[in-house]
C-alpha positions as semicolon CSV with decimal commas, in nm:
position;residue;x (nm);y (nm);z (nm)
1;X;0,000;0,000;0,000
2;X;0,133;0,346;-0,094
3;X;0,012;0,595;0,216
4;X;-0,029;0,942;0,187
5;X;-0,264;1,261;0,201
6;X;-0,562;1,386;0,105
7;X;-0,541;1,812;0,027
8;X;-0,862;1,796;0,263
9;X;-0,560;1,702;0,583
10;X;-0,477;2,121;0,516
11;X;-0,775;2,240;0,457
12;X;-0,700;2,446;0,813
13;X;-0,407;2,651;0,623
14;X;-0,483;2,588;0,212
15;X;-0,852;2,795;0,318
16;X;-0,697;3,091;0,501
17;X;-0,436;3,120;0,197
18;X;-0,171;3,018;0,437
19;X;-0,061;2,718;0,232
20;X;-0,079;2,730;-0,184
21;X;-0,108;2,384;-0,343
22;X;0,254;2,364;-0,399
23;X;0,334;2,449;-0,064
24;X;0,147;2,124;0,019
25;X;0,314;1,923;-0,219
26;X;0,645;2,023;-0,117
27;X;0,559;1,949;0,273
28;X;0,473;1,593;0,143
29;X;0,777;1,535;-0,079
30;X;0,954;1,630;0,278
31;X;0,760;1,428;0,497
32;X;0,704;1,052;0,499
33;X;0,391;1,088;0,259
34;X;0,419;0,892;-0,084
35;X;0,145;1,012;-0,290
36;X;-0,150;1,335;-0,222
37;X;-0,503;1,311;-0,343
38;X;-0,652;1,657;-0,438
39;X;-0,982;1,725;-0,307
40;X;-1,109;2,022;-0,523
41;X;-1,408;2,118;-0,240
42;X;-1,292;2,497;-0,342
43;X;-1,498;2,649;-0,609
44;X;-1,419;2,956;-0,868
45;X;-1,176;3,045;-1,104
46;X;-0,907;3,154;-0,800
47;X;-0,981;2,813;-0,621
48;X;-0,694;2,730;-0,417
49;X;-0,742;2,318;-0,549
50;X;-0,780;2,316;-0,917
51;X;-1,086;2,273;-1,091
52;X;-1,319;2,280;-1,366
53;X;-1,260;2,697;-1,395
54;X;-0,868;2,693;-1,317
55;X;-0,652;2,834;-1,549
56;X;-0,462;2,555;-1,774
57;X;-0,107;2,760;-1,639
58;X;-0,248;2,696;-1,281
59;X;-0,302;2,300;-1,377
60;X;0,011;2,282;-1,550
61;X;0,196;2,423;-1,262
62;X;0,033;2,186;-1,028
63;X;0,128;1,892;-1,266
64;X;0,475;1,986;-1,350
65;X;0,573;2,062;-0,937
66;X;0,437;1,718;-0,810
67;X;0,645;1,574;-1,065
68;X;0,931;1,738;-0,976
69;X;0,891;1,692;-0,608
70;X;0,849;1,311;-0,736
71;X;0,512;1,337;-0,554
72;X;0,280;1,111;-0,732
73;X;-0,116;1,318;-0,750
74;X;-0,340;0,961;-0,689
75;X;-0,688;1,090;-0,691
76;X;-0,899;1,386;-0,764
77;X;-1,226;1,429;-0,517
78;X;-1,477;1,666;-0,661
79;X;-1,856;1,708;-0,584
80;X;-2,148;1,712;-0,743
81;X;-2,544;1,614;-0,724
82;X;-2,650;1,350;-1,001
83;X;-2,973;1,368;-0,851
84;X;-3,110;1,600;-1,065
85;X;-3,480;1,480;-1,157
86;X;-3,529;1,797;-1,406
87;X;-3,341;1,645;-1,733
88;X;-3,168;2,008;-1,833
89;X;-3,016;2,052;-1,473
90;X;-2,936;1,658;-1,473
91;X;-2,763;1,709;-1,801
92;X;-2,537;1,992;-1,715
93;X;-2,419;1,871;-1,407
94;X;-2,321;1,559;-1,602
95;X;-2,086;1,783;-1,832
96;X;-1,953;1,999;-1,610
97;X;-1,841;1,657;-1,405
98;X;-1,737;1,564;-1,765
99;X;-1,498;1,856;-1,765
100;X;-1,370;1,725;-1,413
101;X;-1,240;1,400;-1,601
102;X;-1,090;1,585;-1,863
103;X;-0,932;1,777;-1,585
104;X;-0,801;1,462;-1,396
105;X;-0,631;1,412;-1,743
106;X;-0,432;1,740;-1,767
107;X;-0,317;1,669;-1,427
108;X;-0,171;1,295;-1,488
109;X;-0,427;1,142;-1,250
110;X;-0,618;0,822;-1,355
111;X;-0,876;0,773;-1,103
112;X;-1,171;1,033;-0,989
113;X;-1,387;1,040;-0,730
114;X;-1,717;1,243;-0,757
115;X;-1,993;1,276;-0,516
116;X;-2,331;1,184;-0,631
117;X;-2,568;1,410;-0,374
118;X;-2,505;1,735;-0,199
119;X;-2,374;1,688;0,199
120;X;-2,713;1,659;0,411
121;X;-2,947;1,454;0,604
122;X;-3,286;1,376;0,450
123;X;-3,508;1,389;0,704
124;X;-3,679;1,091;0,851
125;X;-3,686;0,731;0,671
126;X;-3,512;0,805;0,336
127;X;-3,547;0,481;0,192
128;X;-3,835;0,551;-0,052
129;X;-3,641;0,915;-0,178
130;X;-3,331;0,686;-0,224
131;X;-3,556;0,460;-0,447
132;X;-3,677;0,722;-0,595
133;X;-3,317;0,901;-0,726
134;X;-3,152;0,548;-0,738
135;X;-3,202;0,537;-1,150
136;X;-3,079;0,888;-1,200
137;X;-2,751;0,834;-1,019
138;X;-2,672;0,510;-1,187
139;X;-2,746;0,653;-1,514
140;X;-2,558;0,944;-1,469
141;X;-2,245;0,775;-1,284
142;X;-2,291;0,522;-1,623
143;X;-2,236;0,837;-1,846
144;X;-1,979;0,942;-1,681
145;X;-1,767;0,629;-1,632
146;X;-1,825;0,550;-1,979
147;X;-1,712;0,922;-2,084
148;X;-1,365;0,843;-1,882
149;X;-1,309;0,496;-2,014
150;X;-1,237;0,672;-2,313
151;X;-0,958;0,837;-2,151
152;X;-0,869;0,473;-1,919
153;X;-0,962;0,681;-1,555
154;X;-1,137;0,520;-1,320
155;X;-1,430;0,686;-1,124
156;X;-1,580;0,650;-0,820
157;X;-1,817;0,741;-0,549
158;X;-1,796;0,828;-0,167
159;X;-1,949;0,674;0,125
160;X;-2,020;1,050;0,168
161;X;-2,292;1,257;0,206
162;X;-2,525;1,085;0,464
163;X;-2,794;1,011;0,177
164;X;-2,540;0,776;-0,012
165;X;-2,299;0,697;0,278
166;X;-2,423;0,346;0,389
167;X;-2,180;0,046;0,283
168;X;-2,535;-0,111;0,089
169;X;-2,625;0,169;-0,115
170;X;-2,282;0,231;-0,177
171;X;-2,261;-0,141;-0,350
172;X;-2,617;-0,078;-0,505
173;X;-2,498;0,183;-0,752
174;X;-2,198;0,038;-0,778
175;X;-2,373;-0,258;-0,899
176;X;-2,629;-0,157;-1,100
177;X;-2,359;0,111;-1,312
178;X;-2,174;-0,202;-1,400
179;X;-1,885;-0,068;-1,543
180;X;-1,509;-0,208;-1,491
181;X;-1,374;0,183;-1,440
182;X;-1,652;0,250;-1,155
183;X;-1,553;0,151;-0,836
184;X;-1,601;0,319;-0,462
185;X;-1,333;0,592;-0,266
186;X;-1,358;0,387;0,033
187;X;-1,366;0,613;0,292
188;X;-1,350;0,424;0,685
189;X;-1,457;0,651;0,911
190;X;-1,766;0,799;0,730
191;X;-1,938;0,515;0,827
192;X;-2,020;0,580;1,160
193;X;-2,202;0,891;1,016
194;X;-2,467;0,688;0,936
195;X;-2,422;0,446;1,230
196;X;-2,286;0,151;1,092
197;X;-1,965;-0,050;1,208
198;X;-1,664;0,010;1,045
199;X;-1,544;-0,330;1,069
200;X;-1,791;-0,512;0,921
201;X;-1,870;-0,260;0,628
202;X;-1,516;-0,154;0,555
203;X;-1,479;-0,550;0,450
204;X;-1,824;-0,548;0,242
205;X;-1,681;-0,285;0,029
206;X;-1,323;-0,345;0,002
207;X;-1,346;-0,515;-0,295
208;X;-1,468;-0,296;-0,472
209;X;-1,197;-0,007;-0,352
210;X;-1,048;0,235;-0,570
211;X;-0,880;0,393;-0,331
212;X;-0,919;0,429;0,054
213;X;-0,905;0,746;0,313
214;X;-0,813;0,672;0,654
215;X;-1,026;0,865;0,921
216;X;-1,088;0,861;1,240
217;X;-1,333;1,012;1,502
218;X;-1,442;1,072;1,851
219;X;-1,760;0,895;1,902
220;X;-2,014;0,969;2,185
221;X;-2,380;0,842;2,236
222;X;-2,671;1,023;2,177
223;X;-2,762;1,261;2,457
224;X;-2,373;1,360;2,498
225;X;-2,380;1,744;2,581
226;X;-2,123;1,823;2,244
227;X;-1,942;2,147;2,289
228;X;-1,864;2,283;1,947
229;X;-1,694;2,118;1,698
230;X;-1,903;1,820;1,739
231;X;-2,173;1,717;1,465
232;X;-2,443;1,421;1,483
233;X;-2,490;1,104;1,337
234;X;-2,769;0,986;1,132
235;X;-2,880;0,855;1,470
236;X;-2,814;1,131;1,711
237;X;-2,473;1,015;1,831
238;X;-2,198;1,251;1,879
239;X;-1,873;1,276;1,623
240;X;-1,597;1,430;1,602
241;X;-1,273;1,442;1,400
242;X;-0,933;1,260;1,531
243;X;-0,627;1,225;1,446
244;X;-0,581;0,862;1,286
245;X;-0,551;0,637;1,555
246;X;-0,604;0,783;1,843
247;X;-1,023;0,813;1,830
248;X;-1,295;0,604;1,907
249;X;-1,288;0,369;1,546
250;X;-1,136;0,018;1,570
251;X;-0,878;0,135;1,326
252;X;-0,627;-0,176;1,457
253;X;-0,980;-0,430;1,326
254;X;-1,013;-0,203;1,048
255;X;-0,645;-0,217;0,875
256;X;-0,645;-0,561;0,942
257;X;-0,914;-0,610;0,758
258;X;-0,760;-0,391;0,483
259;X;-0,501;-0,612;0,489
260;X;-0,605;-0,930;0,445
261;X;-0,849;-0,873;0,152
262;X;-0,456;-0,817;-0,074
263;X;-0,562;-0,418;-0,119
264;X;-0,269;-0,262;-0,217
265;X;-0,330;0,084;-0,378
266;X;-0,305;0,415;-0,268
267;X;-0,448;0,538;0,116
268;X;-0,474;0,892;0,190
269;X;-0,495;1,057;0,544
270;X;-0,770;1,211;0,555
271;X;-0,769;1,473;0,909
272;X;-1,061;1,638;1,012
273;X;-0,974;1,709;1,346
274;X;-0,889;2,050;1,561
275;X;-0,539;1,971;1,637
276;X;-0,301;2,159;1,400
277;X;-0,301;1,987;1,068
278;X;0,065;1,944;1,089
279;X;0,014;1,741;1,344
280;X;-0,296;1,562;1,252
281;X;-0,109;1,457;0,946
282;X;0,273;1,365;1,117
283;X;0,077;1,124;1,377
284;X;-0,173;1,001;1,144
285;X;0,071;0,883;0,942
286;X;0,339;0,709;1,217
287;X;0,016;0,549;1,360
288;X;-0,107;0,396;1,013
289;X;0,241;0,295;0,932
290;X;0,263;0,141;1,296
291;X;-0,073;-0,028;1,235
292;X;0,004;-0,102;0,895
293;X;0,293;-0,317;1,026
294;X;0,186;-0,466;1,312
C-alpha cells in the first residue's frame, strides 16, 4: 500500500491562503507521505485546489511541481449532485463533471472520485427518496464512467454525504452502473455517520476499492452534551474528527481487515480534526504505518 494525504488534511491553512497547493506538495515530498489526493471542495476560477474553472497555467503548474517533487497526485475528489430529476439541470451537471475527467487528465491522474448528492441529512426514513433518485444516479455515474473509459480513468463514489454513505447503497450503484472503471473511494470513518460499524462494512466494500481514506473520530452516544466542533450522526450520536488512531474507530480491526483482503493501492490521510493539521497529518501517518505493520 502506498500511504499518503488527502489536500482535505490542510484544509485548516490551504482555506486561510496560508498554504498554496505547492506548498502542500512540497511538505509531502519532505515528509514521509508517498502520494496526495486533491480534493477540489474549493470552487471559482481563483480556487486554491484546481478545478473545472482553473486556469490551464495553474493546472500545469500543479502537474509539472508534483512531478518534480516526485510526488505522485493519486486521486482527484470533486462534488457534485446526479440527482437532478429535471433532465436540463441533470444534463449539465453531467458535463460539467465531464470537464472534471478531462481535468483529472491534464493533471496525470487516472482515477476520480465524484460525489453523487449534496452533503445533508434527508429527514426521517429516506429509503423511498433513495428509491426514488436510485435510476438517476446510476445513469448518470454510467455516463460518466463511460465518458472516462475513453480516456482509461477510473471513477468513483464516496461513502459520503449521509444520503449515499451506507456500505449497501454504496454497492447498489456500484452494482447496477456495472462498469469495470466505476468503483467506490472507500472512505473508513464515514461510516459511523450513518451508524454503521466500520469493521464489518469496511470489509463489504473493500473489494470494490479504488482507493481508501483513513479517518478517524471521537464517538459519543446520543444525549452527549457536544461542545462545538461536534456534529451528529444519522442517529443522534456525537462525532468528532481525530487524528488517525487515536479516536474512538477500531482502526487496529479495520487495517487488518484492509489487509487481508490483498488491497494494495493508494491510502490517503484524511484529518478532520482540531489539532493543527501538521500534526494531525505527522501522527496520522506514524500510527497507520505502525498499524500497517503490526
Amino acid at each position: 500500500m502506498k500511504l499518503g494525504f488527502s489536500s482535505y488534511t490542510f484544509h485548516q491553512r490551504v482555506a486561510t491562503g496560508e498554504m498554496s497547493l505547492t506548498d502542500v506538495i512540497d511538505w509531502v515530498a519532505d515528509s514521509e507521505g508517498e502520494h496526495l489526493e486533491l480534493a477540489a471542495i474549493y470552487r471559482g476560477a481563483d480556487a486554491p485546489i484546481p478545478n473545472e474553472e482553473s486556469d490551464p497555467s495553474f493546472v500545469e503548474t500543479v502537474r509539472s511541481h508534483a512531478e518534480k517533487r516526485g510526488v505522485p497526485l493519486s486521486n482527484l475528489a470533486v462534488g457534485a449532485d446526479l440527482s437532478h430529476e429535471d433532465a436540463a439541470e441533470k444534463t449539465a451537471e453531467i458535463e460539467r463533471v465531464k470537464k472534471l475527467v478531462d481535468l483529472a487528465e491534464a493533471l496525470g491522474i487516472r482515477t476520480m472520485r465524484h460525489d453523487v448528492v449534496p452533503h445533508g441529512v434527508v429527514p426521517g426514513d429516506d429509503s423511498v427518496v433513495f428509491e426514488q433518485k436510485f435510476p438517476i444516479i446510476v445513469d448518470a455515474c454510467r455516463q460518466i464512467a463511460e465518458y472516462a473509459a475513453t480516456k482509461g480513468i477510473t471513477t468513483s463514489l464516496e461513502n459520503h454525504g449521509f444520503f449515499v454513505q451506507s456500505s449497501d447503497r454504496v454497492r447498489r450503484i456500484v452494482h447496477a452502473v456495472d462498469r469495470d472503471n466505476f468503483k467506490t473511494t472507500l472512505d473508513i470513518g464515514n461510516f459511523v455517520c450513518v451508524d454503521e460499524d466500520p469493521t464489518s462494512a469496511v470489509p463489504a466494500n473493500l473489494p470494490y476499492a479504488m482507493i481508501v481514506h483513513l479517518k478517524d473520530f471521537y464517538i459519543r452516544p446520543a444525549g452527549f452534551s457536544a461542545p462545538d466542533g461536534w456534529f451528529s450522526s444519522r442517529g443522534g450520536k456525537a462525532l468528532r474528527g481525530a487524528i488517525v488512531g487515536e479516536g474512538d474507530i477500531d482502526l487496529p480491526g479495520v487495517i487488518a481487515a484492509i489487509k487481508q483482503s490483498g488491497y494494495d493501492e493508494y491510502v490517503s490521510i484524511e484529518f478532520e480534526g482540531h489539532e493543527d493539521c501538521f500534526v494531525g497529518a505527522t501522527r496520522g501517518l506514524a500510527n497507520a504505518r505502525r498499524l500497517l505493520a503490526a
